[in-house]
C-alpha positions, 0 to 999 in steps of 0.5 A: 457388243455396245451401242449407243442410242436415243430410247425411244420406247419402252414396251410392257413387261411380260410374264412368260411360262416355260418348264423352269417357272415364271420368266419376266422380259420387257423389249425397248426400242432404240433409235441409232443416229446416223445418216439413215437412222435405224431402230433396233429392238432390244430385249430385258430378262428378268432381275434386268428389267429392274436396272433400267433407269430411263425414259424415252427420248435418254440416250443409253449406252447399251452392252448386249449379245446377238444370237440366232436360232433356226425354227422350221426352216427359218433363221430368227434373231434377237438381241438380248441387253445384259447392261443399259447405262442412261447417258443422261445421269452419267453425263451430269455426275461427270461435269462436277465442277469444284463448287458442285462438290459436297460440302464434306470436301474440303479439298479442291478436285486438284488437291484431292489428286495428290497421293502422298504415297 
C-alpha cells in the first residue's frame, strides 16, 4: 500500500530487546490532507531508520503493510513503513529545466531524447 502525507513528526529512536538480538524502530506520524484530516502513525525497523531523509512539515510518499495481531482477547494494528520517499527532494530533481542541467551536457533535454538506434 502507499499513501501519501505531510510528516508531521518524528518520534526517537528506540532500542528493543528480543531473543534474536538488539532491534532498533522509530515511528513517525503523518498527517492525510482531506476534508477531515487524519493522522496515522507509521512504524521503521531498523537499517530503514537510516533511509529517512525528512523533516516535519515534507510531504512523504509512504509504501507500507498493514498487519493485525490478537493479544489476549484484543485485536492490535500496526503499520510497518518499508519505503519513505521525501516529496520535497524529488519534486525539485523532476522540475529540471535545460539551463539547470549540468554543465557536462552539451545537448538540450530534446536532443538527449533522440535514439540513434
Amino acid at each position: 500500500m502507499e499513501i501519501e502525507g505531510k510528516l508531521l513528526q518524528l518520534l526517537p529512536v528506540q532500542d528493543i530487546k528480543s531473543q534474536k538480538g538488539v532491534m532498533r524502530k522509530m515511528e513517525f506520524v503523518l498527517e492525510i490532507e482531506s476534508k477531515f484530516p487524519k493522522k496515522l502513525c507509521f512504524e521503521l525497523w531498523n537499517d530503514k531508520i537510516d533511509l529517512m531523509n525528512a523533516n516535519p512539515g515534507n510531504k512523504l510518499k509512504v509504501y507500507f503493510d498493514v498487519d493485525s495481531r490478537e493479544y489476549n482477547g484484543k485485536w492490535y494494528t500496526k503499520a510497518t513503513a518499508w519505503k519513505v520517499e521525501n516529496m520535497e527532494n524529488s519534486s525539485s530533481a523532476q522540475n529540471m529545466s535545460n539551463e539547470e542541467l549540468p554543465a557536462t551536457f552539451s545537448a538540450s533535454k530534446e536532443e538527449m531524447d533522440d535514439l540513434p538506434f
